[in-house]
C-alpha positions in Angstrom: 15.9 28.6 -47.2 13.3 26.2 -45.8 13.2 24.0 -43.4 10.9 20.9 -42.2 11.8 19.3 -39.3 10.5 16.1 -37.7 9.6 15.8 -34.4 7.2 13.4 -32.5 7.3 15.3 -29.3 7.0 19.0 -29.9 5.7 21.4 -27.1 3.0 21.8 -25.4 4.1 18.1 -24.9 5.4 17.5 -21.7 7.5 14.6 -22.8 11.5 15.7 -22.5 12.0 14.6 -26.0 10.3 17.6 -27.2 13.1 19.9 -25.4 15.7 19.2 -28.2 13.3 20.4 -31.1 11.8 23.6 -29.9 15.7 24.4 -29.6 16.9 23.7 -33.3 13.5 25.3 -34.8 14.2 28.5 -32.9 17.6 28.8 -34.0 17.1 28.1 -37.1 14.4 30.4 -37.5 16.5 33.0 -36.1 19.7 32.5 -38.5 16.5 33.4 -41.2 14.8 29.9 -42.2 11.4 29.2 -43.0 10.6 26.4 -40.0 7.9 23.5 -40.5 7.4 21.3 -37.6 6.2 17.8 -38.2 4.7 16.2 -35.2 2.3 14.1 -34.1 -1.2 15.2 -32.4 -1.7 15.4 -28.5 -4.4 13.4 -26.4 -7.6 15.7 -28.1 -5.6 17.2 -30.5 -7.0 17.7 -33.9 -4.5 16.9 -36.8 -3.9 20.7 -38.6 -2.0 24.1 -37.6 -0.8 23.7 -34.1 1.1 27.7 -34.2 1.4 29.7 -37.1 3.9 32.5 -37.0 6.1 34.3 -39.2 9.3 31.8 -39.7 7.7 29.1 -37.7 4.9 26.8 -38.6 4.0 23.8 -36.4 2.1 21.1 -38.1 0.3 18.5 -35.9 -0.4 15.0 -37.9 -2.5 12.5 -36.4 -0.2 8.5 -35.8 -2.5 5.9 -37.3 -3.1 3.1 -34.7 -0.3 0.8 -34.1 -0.1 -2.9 -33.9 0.8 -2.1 -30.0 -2.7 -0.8 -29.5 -4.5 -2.6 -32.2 -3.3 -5.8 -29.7 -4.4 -3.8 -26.6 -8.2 -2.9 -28.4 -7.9 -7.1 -29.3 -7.3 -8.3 -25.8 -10.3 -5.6 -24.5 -12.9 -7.3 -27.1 -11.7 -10.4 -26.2 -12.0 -10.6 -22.4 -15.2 -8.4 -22.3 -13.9 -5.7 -19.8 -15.0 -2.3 -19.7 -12.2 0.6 -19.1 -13.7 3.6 -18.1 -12.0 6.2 -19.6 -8.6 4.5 -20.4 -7.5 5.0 -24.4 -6.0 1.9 -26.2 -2.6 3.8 -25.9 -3.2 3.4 -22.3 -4.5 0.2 -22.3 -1.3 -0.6 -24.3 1.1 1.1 -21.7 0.1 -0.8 -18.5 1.0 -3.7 -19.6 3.3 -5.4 -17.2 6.2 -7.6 -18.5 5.5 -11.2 -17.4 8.7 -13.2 -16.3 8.4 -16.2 -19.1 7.5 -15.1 -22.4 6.9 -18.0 -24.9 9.4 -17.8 -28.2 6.3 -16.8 -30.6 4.7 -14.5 -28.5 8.3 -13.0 -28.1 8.8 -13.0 -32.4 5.3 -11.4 -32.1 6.1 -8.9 -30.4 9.3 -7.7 -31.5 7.6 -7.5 -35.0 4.6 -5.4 -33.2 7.6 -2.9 -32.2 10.2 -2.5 -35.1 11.9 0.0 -34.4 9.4 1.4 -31.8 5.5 1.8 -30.9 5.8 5.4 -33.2 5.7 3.4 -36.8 1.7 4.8 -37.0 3.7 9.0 -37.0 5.4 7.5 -40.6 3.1 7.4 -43.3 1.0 10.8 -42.0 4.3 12.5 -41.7 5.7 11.6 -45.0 2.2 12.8 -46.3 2.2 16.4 -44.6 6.2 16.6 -45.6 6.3 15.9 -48.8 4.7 18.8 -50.6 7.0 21.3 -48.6 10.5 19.2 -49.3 9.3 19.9 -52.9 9.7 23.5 -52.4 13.2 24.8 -54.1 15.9 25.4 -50.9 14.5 22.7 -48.5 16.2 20.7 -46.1 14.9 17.9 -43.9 15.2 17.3 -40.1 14.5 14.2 -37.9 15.2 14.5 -34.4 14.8 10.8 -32.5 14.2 8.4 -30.5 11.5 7.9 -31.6 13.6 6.0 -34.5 10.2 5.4 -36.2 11.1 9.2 -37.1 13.9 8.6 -38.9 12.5 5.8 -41.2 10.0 8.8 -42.3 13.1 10.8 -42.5 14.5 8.0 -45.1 11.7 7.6 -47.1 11.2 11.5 -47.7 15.0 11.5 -48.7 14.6 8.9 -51.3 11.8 10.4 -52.5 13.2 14.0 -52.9 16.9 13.5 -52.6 16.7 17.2 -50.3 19.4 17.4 -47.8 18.9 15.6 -45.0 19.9 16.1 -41.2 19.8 13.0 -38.8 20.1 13.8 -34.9 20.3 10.9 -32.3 19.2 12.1 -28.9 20.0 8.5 -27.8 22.0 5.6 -29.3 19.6 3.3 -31.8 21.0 -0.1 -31.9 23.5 0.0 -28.9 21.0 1.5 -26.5 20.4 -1.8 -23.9 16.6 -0.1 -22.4 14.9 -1.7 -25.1 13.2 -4.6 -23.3 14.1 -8.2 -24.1 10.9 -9.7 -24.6 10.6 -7.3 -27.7 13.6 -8.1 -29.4 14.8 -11.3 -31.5 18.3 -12.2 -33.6 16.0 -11.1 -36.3 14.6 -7.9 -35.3 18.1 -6.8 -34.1 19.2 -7.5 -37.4 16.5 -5.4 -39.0 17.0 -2.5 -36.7 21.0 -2.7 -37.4 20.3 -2.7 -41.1 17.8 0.3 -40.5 20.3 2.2 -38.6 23.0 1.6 -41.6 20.7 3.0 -44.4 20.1 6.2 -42.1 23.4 6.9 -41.5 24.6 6.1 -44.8 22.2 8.5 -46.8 22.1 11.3 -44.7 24.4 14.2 -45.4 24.7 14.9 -42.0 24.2 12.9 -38.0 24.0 15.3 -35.3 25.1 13.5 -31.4 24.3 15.3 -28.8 26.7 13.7 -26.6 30.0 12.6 -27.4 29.3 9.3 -26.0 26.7 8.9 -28.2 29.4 10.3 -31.2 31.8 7.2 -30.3 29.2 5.5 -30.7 28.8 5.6 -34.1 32.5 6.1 -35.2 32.7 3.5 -36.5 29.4 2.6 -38.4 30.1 6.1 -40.9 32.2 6.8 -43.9 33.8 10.0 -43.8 32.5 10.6 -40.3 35.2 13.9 -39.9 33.1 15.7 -42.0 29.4 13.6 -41.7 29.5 13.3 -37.9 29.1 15.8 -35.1 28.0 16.3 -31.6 26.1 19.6 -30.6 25.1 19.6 -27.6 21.5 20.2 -25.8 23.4 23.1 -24.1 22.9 25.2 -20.7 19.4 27.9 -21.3 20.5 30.0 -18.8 23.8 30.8 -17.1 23.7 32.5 -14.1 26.3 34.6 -12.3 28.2 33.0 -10.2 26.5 33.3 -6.9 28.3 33.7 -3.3 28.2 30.7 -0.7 24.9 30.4 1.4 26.1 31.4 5.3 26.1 28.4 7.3 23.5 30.4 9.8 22.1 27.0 11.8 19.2 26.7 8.4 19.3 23.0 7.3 21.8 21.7 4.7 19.7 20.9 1.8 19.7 18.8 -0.8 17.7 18.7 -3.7 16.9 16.3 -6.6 14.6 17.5 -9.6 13.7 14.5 -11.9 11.9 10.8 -11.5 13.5 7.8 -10.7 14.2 5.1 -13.4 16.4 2.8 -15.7 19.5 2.6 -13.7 19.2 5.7 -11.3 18.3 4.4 -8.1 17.9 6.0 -5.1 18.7 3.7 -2.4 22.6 4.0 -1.8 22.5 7.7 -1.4 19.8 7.5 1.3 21.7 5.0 3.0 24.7 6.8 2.9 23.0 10.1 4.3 21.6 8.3 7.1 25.1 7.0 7.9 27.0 10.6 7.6 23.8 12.0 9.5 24.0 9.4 12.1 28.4 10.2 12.3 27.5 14.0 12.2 25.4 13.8 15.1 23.2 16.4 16.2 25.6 19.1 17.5 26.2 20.0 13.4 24.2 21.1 11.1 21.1 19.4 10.2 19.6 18.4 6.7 16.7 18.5 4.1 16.3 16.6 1.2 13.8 17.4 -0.9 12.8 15.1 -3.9 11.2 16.4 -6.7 9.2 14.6 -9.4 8.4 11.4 -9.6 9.9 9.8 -6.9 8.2 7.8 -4.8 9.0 4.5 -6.1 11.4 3.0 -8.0 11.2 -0.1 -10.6 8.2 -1.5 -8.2 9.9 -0.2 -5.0 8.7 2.0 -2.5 11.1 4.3 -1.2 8.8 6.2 1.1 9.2 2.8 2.9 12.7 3.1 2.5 12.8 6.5 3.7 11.2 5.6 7.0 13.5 2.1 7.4 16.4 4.4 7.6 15.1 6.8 9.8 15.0 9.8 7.4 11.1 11.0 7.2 11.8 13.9 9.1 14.6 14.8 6.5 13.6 13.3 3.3 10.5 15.8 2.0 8.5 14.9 -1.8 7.2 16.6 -4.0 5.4 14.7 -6.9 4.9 17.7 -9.1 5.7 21.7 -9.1 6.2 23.9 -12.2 9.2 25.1 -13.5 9.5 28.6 -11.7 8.9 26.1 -8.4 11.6 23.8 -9.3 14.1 26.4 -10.2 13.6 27.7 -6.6 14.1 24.5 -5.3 17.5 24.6 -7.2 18.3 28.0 -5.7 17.7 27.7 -2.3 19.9 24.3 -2.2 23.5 23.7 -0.7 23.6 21.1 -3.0 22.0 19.6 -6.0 21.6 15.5 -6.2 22.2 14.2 -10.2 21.3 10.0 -10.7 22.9 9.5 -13.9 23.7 5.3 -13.8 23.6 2.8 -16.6 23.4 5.7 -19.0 27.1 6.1 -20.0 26.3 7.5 -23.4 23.5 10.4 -22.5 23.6 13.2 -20.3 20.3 14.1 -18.3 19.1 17.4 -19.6 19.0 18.3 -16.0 22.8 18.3 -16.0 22.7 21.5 -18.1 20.0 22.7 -15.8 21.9 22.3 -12.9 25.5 23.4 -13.8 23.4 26.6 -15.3 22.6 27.7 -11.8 26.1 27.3 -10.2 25.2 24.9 -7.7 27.6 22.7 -6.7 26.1 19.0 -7.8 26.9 15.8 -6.3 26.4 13.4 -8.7 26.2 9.5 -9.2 27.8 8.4 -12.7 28.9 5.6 -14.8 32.9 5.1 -14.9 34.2 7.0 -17.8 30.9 8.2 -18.9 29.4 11.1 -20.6 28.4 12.5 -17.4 31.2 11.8 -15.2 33.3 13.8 -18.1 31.8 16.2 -18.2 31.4 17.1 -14.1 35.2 16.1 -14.3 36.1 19.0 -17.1 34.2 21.6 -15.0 35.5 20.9 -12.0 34.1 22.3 -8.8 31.5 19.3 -8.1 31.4 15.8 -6.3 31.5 13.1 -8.6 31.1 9.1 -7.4 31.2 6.6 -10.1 30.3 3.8 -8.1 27.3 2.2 -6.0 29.2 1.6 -2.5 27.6 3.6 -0.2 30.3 4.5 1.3 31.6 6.4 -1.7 28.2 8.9 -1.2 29.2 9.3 2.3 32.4 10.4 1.2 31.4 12.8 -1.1 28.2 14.1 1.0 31.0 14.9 3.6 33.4 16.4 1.3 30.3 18.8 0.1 29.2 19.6 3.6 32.7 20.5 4.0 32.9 22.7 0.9 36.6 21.0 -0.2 36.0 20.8 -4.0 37.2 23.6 -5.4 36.0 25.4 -9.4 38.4 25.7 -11.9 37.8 29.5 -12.4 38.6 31.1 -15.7 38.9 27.5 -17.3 35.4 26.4 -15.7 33.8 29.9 -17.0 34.9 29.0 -20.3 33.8 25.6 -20.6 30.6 26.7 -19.2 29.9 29.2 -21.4 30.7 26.8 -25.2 28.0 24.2 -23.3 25.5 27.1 -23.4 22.2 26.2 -26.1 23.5 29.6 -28.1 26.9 28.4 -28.7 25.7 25.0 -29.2 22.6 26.1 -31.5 25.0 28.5 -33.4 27.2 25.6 -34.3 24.6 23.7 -35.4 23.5 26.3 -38.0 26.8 27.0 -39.7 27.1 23.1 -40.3 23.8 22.9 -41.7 24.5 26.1 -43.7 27.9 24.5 -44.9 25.7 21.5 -46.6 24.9 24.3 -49.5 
């Protein structure tokens, strides 16, 4: 049994789109397949053997230039200006969205990005794929966004007719990040008739949220059997650990992540400076300590908010630690701060970080989203699905005052299907069911 799987992020990249793949290559590998990565080369990478080892090949391919950065090299010629250092992909990332954009430049531009700025991984891809989805016993894997992925994944499949796997890490068509000035009627319409072929012809589409399942209900024949969610799952589960003494330390709070999209920072410091303001300074004081990119959000700086609302003594960041730092932040909190707004369908990967540890989480959600479900099933956390202030202040009290209460054995068991072995395990046995 072979397997090639496609994957433009693919450790050592740092990008959290290449947590997902690493995951489904080691579990197949495990269950006994022969694993081909597919991904595309690093910042000075050479295309070739990334890792070689026995069940698990990664191949880097190197993305020809896209029209994104052929634009960015145009407008560097054009104006004369020297960029020390900066590559066209970087040149092509700082652009900053204007507030007018004229109707041609717009049609321009949506074409430039159809689906994404990946189409350059397709062709070399499909050209490092093709002679191994030859090979009797092979199946084929595309893990996106990128969607660009896909496509490849639909060309190899008309080309070799191999079963095919399709995973959506995030909705395609119905995801609203996808700025407006790169989208027309017409591209939509291409994007929607993209998303049809892909999941028409492949024999199976893998969610990893049920959001994201509901999602495309609808939009699949003979989704019972077609159509599943597995999700990214919990790494570790720890034991359950025993309540930090209230011994006069600070109540801390810690948030691992960047701020972005919809998650937005600003009503939960306002609502700790109220409750620490209420408090007063007979209780117990606090630390929050950000982690990640967090300094600003969409332009803003919330250092400056920080010290507005009175809280640089109390608000502490940290722009970058490893992993083994980060997971001792997480330890040493009373309680761990999740910003999951405007994302109804996805659930941060940090979610299964945190509920991994045990720590009780407060966290910001959208109404009746994939988040807020699932901190509602387990039980034992502080959920607000609003942006009223006032709701944070309510639940930062509530915390400080330990009244949620787990669900015990139900929680444990819950816990323990959202782990990445139960998850990954399922996920084998479907694709072993294609035959």
């Amino acid at each position: 049994m072979k397997a090639v799987l496609l994957a433009f992020h693919y450790p050592p990249d740092s990008a959290v789109g290449s947590l997902r793949p690493i995951k489904v290559a080691h579990s197949l590998r495990d269950a006994g397949w022969e694993v081909t990565v597919i991904t595309a080369t690093l910042e000075n990478e050479k295309a070739g053997v990334r890792a070689e080892e026995a069940g698990l090949n990664v191949i880097a391919v190197k993305p020809h230039k896209n029209p994104r950065e052929w634009y960015a090299s145009f407008k560097r010629l054009r104006r004369g200006a020297v960029h020390n250092g900066e590559t066209e992909a970087q040149a092509g990332s700082s652009y900053i969205i204007p507030a007018r954009v004229p109707l041609w430049k717009r049609a321009i531009f949506s074409l430039m990005l159809l689906p994404d700025h990946h189409q350059g991984f397709i062709r070399p891809a499909i050209r490092a794929s093709l002679p191994l989805l030859r090979q009797p016993g092979s199946i084929l894997y595309t893990t996106a966004p990128p969607f660009s992925v896909h496509l490849a994944g639909w060309m190899l499949w008309r080309k070799t007719k191999v079963p095919w796997i399709a995973e959506f890490r995030d909705p395609w068509t119905d995801n609203p990040w996808k700025p407006w000035h790169v989208r027309t009627a017409l591209t939509d319409s291409v994007e929607r008739w993209m998303e049809r072929a892909v999941l028409r012809n492949a024999n199976l589409v893998v969610a990893v949220s049920e959001g994201i399942e509901r999602g495309f209900a609808n939009k699949i024949v003979d989704r019972e059997n077609k159509l599943v969610t597995i999700r990214n799952g919990i790494d570790t589960l720890l034991p359950a650990i025993p309540e930090r003494l209230q011994d006069g330390s600070p109540f801390r709070i810690v948030h691992i992540g960047s701020f972005y999209n919809g998650r937005d920072p600003r009503a939960f410091l306002s609502a700790l400076a109220t409750v620490r303001e209420r408090m007063g300074e007979s209780t117990r004081s606090f630390r929050v300590d950000l982690v990640g990119n967090c300094r600003w959000y969409s332009g803003i700086s919330i250092e400056k908010e920080v010290e507005t609302l009175n809280l640089g003594d109390v608000v502490h960041f940290h722009d970058w630690v490893s992993h083994d730092r980060a997971q001792q932040f997480i330890r040493s909190s009373d309680l761990l701060l999740l910003l999951a707004q405007s994302q109804p369908d996805q659930i941060p990967n940090k979610l299964y970080e945190y509920l991994g540890t045990r720590c009780s989480i407060l966290a910001v959600a959208d109404r009746g989203g994939e988040t807020a479900r699932m901190i509602n099933q387990v039980g034992g956390h502080y959920l607000v699905t609003g942006t009223d202030s006032r709701e944070i202040e309510r639940a930062l009290e509530s915390a400080i005052e330990r009244v949620a209460q787990p669900n015990g054995a139900q929680a444990e068991e819950i816990l323990r299907d959202w782990t990445t072995k139960s998850q990954m395990r399922r996920l084998v046995r479907k694709i072993e069911g294609l035959g």
